[in-house]
N, C-alpha and C positions, 0 to 999 in steps of 0.2 A: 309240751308242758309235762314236766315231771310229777311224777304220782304224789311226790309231798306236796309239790304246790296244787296240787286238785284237789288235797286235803284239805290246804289252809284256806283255798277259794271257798269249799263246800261249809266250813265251817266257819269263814268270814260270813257267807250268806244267810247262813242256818243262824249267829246271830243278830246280824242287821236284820232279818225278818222276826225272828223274836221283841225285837225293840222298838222296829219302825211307828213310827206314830201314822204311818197313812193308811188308808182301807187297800191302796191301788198295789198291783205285782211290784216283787222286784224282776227288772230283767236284765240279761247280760250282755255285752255290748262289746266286741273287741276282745273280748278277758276282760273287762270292767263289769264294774257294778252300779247299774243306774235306778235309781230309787225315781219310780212313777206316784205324782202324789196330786194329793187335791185337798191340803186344809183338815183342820178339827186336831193338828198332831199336838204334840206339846202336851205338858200337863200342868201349865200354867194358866191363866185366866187372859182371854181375847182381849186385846187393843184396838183402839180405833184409832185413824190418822186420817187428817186431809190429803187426799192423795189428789184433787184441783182443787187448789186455795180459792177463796173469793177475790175478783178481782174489784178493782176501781169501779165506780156506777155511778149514775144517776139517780138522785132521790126519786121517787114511785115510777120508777125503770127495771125491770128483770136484769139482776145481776147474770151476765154471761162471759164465759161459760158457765156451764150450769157444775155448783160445786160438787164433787164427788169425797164422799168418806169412805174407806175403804176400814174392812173386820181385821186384823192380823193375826194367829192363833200366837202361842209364847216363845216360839223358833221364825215367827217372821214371816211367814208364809199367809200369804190372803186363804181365809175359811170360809170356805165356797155353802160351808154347812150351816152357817151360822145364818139362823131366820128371825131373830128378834129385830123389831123396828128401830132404825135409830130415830133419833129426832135431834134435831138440830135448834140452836138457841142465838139470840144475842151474848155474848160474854162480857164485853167492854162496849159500854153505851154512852158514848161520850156528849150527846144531845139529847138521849131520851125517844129516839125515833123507833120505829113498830115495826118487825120485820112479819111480812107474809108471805103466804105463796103454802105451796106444801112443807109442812115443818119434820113430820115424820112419813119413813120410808123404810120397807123393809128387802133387802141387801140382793141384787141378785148376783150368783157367783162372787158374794163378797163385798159389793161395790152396790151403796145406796148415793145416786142421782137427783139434783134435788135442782132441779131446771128453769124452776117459777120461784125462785126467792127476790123478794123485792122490801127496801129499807125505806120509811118513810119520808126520812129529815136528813138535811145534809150533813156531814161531820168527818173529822181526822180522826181514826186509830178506834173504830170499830174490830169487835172481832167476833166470829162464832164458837160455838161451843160444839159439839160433839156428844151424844150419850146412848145406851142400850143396856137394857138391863140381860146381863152376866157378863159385861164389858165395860172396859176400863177407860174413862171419857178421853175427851182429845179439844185441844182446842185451835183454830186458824190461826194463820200471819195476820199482822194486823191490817186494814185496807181502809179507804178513804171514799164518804156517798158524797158526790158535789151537788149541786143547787141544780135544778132543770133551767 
């Protein structure tokens, strides 16, 4: 490698670590530059997403798998930092049925598991909802509770 280019490395680095949004090293790889990261980057405000939608169920049946919401920080990356509870909702209640089970959960590495959700009454095009306060709600695909 020639001395310019140890320059432009040194100084590509010097400001990718200026800027990085992550706490973790940058390390070098090859002559590349691999950014180690873990969440909280961005300076935009955290999203939420079902990252396992709810599926099909049986009215007063635990919905499974168990749905998973995961935090996103404003570049997309899951915020492993991010400890406020989400809680989880009815969105579209096409019958009026009663969802229980654990409603809020707060996030481990990101990812809040919600394993005991069970819908009362049967019906087409339920959906949940998503929310955390300093986060930006989200809501499911829509899914179907049948009759026991």
């Amino acid at each position: 490698m020639s001395m310019r280019t140890s320059y432009a490395v040194v100084a590509l680095a010097a400001l990718v670590t200026v800027g990085c949004p992550y706490s973790d090293l940058l390390t070098s790889t090859n002559g590349g530059i691999a950014i180690a990261g873990g969440g909280g980057g961005g300076t935009g405000p955290d999203g939420l997403r079902f990252t396992v939608q709810p599926s099909n169920a049986t009215a007063g049946n635990i919905i499974t798998p168990a749905i998973q919401v995961t935090v996103f920080d404003s570049l997309g990356v899951p915020d492993s930092s991010f400890t406020n509870p989400i809680t989880v909702a009815i969105g579209v209640n096409p019958v009026g049925g009663n969802l229980s089970g654990t409603l809020s959960v707060t996030p481990v590495n990101a990812i809040a598991s919600f394993g005991d959700l069970v819908i009362s009454s049967s019906g087409s095009g339920y959906t949940l909802v998503g929310s955390a306060p300093g986060a930006t709600g989200a809501s499911s695909a829509s899914f179907t509770i049948t009759a026991p």
